[in-house]
C-alpha positions in Angstrom: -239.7 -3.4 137.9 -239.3 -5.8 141.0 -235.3 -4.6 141.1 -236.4 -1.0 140.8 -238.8 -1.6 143.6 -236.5 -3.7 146.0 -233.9 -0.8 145.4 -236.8 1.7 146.6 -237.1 -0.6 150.0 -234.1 -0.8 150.2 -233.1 2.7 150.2 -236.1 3.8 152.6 -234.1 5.5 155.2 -233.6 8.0 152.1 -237.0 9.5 152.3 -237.8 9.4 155.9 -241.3 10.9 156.3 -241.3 10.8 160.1 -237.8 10.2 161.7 -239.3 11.2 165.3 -241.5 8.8 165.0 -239.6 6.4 163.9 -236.8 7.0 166.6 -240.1 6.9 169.4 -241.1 3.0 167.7 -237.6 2.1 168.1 -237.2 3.5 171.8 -240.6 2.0 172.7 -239.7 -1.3 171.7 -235.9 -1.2 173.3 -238.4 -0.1 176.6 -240.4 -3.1 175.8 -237.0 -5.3 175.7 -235.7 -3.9 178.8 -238.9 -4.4 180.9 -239.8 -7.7 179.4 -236.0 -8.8 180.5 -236.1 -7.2 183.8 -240.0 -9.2 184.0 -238.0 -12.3 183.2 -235.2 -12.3 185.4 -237.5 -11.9 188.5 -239.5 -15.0 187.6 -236.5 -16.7 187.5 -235.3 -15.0 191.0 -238.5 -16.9 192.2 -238.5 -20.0 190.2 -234.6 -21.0 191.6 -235.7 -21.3 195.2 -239.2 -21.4 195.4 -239.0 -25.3 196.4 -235.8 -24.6 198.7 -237.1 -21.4 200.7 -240.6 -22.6 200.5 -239.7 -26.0 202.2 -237.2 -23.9 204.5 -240.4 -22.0 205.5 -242.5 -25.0 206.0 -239.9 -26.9 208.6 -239.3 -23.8 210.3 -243.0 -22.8 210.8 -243.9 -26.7 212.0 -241.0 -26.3 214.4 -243.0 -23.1 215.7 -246.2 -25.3 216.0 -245.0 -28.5 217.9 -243.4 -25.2 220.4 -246.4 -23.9 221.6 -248.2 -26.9 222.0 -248.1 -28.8 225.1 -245.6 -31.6 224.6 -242.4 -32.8 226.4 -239.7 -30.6 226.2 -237.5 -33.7 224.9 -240.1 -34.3 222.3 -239.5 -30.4 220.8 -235.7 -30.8 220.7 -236.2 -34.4 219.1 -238.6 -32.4 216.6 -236.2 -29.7 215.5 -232.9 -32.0 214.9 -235.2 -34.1 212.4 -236.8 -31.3 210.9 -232.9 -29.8 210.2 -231.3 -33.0 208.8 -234.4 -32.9 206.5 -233.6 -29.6 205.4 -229.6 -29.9 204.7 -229.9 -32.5 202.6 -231.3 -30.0 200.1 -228.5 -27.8 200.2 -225.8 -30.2 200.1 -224.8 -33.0 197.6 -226.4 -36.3 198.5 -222.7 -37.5 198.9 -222.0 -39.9 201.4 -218.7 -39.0 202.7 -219.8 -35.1 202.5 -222.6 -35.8 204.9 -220.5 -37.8 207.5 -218.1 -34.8 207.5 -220.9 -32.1 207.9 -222.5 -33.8 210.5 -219.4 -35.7 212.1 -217.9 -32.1 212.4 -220.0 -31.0 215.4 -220.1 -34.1 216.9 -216.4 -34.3 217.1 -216.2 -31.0 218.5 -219.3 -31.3 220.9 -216.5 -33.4 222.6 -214.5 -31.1 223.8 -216.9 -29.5 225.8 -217.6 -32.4 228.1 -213.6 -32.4 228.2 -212.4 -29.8 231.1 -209.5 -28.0 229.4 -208.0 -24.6 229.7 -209.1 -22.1 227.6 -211.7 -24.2 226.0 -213.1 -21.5 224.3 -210.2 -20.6 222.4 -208.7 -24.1 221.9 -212.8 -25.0 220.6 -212.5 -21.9 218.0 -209.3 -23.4 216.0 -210.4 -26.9 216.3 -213.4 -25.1 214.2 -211.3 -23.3 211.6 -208.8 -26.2 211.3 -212.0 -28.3 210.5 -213.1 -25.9 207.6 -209.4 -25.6 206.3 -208.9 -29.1 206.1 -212.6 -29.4 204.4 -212.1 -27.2 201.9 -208.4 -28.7 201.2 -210.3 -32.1 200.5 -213.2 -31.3 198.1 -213.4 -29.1 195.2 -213.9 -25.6 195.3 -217.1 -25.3 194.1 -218.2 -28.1 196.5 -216.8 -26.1 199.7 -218.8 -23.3 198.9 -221.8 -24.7 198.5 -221.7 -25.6 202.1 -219.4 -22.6 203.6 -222.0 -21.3 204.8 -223.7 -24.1 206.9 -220.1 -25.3 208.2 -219.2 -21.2 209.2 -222.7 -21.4 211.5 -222.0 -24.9 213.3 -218.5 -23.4 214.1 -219.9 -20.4 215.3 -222.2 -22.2 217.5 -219.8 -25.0 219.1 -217.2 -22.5 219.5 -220.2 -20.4 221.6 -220.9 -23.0 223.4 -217.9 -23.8 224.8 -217.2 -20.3 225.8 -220.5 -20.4 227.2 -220.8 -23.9 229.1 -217.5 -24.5 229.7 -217.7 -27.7 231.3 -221.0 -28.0 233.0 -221.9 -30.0 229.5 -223.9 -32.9 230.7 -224.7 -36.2 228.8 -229.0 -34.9 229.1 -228.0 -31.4 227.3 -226.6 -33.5 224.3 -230.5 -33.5 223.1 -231.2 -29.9 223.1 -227.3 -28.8 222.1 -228.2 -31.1 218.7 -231.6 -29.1 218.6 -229.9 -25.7 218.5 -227.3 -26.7 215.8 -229.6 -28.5 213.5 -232.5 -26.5 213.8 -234.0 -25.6 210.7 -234.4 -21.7 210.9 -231.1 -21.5 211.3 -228.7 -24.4 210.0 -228.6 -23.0 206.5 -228.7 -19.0 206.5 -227.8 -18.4 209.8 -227.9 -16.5 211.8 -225.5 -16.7 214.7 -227.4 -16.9 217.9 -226.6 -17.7 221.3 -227.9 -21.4 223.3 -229.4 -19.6 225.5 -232.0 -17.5 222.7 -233.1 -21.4 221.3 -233.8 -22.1 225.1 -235.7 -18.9 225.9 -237.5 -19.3 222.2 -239.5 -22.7 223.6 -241.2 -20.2 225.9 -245.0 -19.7 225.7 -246.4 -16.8 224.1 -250.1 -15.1 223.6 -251.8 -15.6 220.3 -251.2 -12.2 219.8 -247.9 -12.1 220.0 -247.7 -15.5 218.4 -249.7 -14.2 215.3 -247.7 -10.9 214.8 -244.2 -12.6 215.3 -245.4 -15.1 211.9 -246.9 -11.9 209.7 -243.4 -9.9 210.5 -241.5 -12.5 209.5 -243.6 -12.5 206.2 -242.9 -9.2 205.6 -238.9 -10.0 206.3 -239.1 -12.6 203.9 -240.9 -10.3 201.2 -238.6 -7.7 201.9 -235.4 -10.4 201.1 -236.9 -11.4 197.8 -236.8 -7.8 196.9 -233.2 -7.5 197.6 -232.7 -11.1 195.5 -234.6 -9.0 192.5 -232.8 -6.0 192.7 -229.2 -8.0 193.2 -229.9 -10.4 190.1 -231.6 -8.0 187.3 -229.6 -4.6 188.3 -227.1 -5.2 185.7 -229.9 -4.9 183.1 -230.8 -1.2 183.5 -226.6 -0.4 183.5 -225.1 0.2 179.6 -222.0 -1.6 178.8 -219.5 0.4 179.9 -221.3 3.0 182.3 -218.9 4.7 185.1 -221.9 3.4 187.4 -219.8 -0.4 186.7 -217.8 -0.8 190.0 -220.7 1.2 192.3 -223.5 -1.3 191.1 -221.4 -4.3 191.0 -220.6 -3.5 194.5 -224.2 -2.3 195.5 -225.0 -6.1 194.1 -222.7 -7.9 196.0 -224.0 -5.8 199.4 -228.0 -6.4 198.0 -227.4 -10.4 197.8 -226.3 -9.9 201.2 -229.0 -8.0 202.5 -231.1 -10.9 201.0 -229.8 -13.5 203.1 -229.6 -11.5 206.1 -233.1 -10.4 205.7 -234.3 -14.2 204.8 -232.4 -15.2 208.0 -234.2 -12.6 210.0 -237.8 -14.0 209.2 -236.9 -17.6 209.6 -235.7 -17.4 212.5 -238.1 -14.7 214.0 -241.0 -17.5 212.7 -239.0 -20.2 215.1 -239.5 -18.2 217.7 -236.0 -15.5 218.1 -235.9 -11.8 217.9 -232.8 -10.6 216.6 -231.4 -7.8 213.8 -229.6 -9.2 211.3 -228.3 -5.8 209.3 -229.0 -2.3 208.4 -229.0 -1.5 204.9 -229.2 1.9 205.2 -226.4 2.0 207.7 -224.1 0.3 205.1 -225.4 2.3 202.1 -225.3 5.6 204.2 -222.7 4.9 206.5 -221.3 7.7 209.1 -218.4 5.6 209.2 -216.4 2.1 207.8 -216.9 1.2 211.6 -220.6 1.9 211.4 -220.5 -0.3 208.3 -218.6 -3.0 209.9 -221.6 -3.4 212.9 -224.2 -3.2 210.6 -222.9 -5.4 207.7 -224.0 -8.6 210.2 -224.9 -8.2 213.9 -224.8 -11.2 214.8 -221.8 -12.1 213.5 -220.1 -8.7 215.2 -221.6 -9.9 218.3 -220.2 -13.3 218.2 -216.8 -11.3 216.9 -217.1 -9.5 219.7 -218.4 -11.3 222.7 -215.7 -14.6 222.4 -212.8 -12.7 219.9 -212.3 -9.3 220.9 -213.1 -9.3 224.7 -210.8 -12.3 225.2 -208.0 -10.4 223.9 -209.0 -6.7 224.2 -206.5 -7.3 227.7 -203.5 -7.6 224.3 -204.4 -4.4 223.3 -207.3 -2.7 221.1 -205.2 -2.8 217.4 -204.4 -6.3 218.7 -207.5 -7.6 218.9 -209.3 -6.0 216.4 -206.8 -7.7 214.0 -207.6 -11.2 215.9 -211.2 -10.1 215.2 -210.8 -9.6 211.5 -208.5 -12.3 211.4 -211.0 -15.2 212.9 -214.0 -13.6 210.6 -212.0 -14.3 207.3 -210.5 -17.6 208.4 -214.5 -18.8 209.1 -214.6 -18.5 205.6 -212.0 -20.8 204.7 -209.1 -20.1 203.3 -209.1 -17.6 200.5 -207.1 -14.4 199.7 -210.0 -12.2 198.2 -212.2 -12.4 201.2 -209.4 -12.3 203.5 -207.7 -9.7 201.3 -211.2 -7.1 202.1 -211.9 -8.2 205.6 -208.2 -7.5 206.7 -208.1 -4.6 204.3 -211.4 -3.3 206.1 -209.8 -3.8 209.6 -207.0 -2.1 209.3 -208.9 0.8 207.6 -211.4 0.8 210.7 -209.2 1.5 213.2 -207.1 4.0 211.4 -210.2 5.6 211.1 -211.3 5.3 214.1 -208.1 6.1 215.6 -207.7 9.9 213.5 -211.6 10.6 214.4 -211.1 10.2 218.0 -208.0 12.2 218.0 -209.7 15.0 216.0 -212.4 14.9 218.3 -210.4 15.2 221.5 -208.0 17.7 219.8 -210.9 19.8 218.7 -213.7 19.3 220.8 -215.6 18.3 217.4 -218.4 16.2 217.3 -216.8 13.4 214.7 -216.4 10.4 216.0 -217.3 6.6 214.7 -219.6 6.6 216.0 -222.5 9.1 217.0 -221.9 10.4 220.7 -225.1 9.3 222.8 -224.3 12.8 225.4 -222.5 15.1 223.4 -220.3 17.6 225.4 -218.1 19.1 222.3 -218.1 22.4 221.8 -218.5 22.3 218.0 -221.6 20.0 217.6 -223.1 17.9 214.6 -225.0 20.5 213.1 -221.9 23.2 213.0 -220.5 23.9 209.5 -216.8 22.3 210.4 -218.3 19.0 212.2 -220.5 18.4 209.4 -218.2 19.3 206.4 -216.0 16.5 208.3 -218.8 14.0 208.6 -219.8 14.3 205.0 -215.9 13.9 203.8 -215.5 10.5 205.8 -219.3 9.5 204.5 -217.3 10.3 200.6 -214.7 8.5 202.2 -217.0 5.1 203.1 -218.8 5.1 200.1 -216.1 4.8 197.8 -214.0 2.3 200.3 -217.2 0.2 199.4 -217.2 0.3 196.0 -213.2 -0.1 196.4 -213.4 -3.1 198.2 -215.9 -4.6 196.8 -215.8 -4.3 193.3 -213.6 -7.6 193.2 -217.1 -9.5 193.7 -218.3 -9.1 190.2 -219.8 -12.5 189.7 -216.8 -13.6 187.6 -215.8 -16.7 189.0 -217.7 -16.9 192.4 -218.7 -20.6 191.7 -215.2 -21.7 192.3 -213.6 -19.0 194.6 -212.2 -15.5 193.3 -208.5 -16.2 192.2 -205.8 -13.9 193.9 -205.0 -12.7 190.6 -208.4 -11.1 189.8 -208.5 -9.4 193.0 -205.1 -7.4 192.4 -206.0 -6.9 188.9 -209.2 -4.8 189.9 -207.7 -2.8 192.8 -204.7 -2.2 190.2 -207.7 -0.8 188.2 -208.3 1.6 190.7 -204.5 2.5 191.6 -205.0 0.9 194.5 -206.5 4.2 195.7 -208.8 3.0 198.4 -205.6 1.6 200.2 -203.8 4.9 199.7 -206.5 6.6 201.6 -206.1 4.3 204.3 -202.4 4.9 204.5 -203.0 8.7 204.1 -205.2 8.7 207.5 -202.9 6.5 209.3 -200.3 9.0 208.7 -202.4 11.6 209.5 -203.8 9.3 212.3 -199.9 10.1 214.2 -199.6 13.7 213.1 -202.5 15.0 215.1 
């Protein structure tokens, strides 16, 4: 009797007296799974830099409080180096020799600027990625990146300052030059901003104005954290194997992106500095790659910009825009994925660029870049040609994205992407996205 009856349990599917509602139990439950995963990896988005960002937050808000009350000037600058080499110890390895070169690098360079040399500037900027080259060449990848980052902003900032100063350094500006390195808003995430913004941010300011700057940055910060989520527990809602794959994997890379920039953006708007960090929608819903390119980091384009391209715009635009690209991906230290995309994105910029003017000015079409601030074509944005153009090189963009950066899949970003996995996934893709970059070049000297 008790085989006959294990046989009957056994064969229950057999007699299935409700299979719908069966089929809802087992959907309900795989919608339980889902959730309680996607519930999980949140908490755990939180949990891994609650201490970090929350200490971040603390320094940087106490850096805001000792500058609006009435103390020595020195006494603020003093301040705001401690309150940053309290900070960076966090995010770097209590290694002696690892400190001495992070904080002996912009020392060194600091040098220089009290030195009166020709083309400083310039000079200032190599010294810089020499330094990170030779950094990364002496400790282990996964070391260097931890601290890319932090070296990429010094170098941006020394290499700003001697554009900017030149050599009116003086032995009394040593003080505040250290505040505007270390400072804690900035040391860590960024982002680029000039000597001149740390100096106008020890300016008084109403309680008003005070009180609104601390709740928006709040809302920046809240906002990040929502990119963190959606970057970290995407993957979840995506089936294994989903055509979706290489558009989310790239939409994660861009989201983790818009989390720092947006983290940066409320730390340093709590110390004191207005600036715009990015434009997610301008990336995701781009008119054009060049559009993308501003809006991916301000001010890093502005840095790009102001000291790269102007100083050798006089060489020629395609010239300079390749110096532009170039400097970017060598800030990064040296490795071929990232300078594989940035170079691959330059080149693709001004091709575009190049074909959309000409097809403008040949014509009279309203499809530029960029959007025209007084438009004088004769076909405007809202004419059926203009905007069947538009929306072809807004296809165009979007996949370029996902082309270029479906290499960042997670799969060894601890220790650098390997040159071989970045060929490997463009070879997935037929290496399409660098076919339509040749196809508008050609077409780029046709018109």
């Amino acid at each position: 009797m008790d085989l006959d009856r294990l046989d009957l349990f056994e064969d229950y599917y057999l007699l299935d007296p409700d299979e719908d509602l069966l089929n809802n139990v087992y959907f309900e439950d795989y919608q339980w799974g889902i959730s309680h995963q996607i519930g999980q990896c949140i908490s755990g988005c939180f949990s891994s830099v609650r201490y970090t960002i929350g200490k971040l937050l603390l320094a940087t808000f106490l850096q805001r409080l000792i500058t609006i009350i009435n103390v020595p000037t020195w006494a603020k600058h003093l301040l705001c180096v401690f309150l940053g080499l309290i900070i960076l110890p966090d995010w770097i390895q209590r290694n002696d020799v690892r400190m001495a070169i992070i904080f002996g690098l912009p020392l060194l360079l600091l040098f220089l600027l009290q030195t009166p040399l020709p083309a400083k500037g310039e000079i200032t900027i190599c010294a810089c990625i020499l330094s990170i080259v030779c950094i990364q060449y002496f400790l282990p990848a996964h070391d260097f990146l931890a601290i890319r980052g932090i070296l990429m902003i010094f170098a941006m900032k020394v290499s700003a300052l001697a554009f900017d100063r030149g050599s009116s350094c003086e032995t009394k500006d040593i003080l505040p030059i250290l505040a505007y390195m270390f400072g804690p808003a900035t040391s860590v995430f960024g982002p680029f901003h000039t000597f001149d913004d740390y100096v106008k941010s020890l300016n008084h300011r109403t309680v008003k104005e005070e009180v609104l700057s601390v709740l928006h940055s709040m809302v920046l910060v809240a906002v990040a954290f929502c990119f963190l989520s959606y970057s970290s527990c995407i993957g979840i809602l995506l089936p294994d194997g989903s055509i979706l794959t290489d558009y989310v994997t790239a939409q994660s890379f861009r989201t983790s992106h818009y989390f720092v920039c947006m983290l940066s953006e409320g730390l340093v708007l709590l110390s004191g500095i207005k600036l715009s960090t990015c434009s997610p929608i301008s990336v995701e819903v781009p008119r054009s790659l060049v559009e993308v390119v501003v809006a991916w980091n301000i001010p890093m384009h502005r840095f790009l910009h102001t000291y790269v391209y102007s100083n050798f715009i006089s060489f020629g635009n395609a010239l300079s825009i390749l110096v532009s690209f170039a400097v970017s991906s060598l800030l990064h230290g040296f490795n071929f994925q990232i300078s594989a995309v940035l170079l691959s994105l330059g080149f693709a910029c001004y091709f575009e660029n190049s074909f959309r003017n000409r097809l403008s000015r040949r014509f009279s079409m309203c499809v530029r870049a960029r959007p025209c601030r007084n438009c004088n074509h004769k076909r405007k944005s809202g004419q059926w040609q203009t905007l069947f153009i538009n929306v072809l090189f807004f296809a165009v963009s979007v996949y370029q994205l996902i082309y270029l950066g479906a290499p960042f899949d997670g799969e060894g970003a601890e220790i650098g992407y390997e040159m071989s996995h970045t060929i490997a996934t463009w070879r997935r893709h037929r290496f399409f996205g660098h076919g339509i970059t040749a196809g508008i070049a050609v077409l780029s000297f046709c018109i």
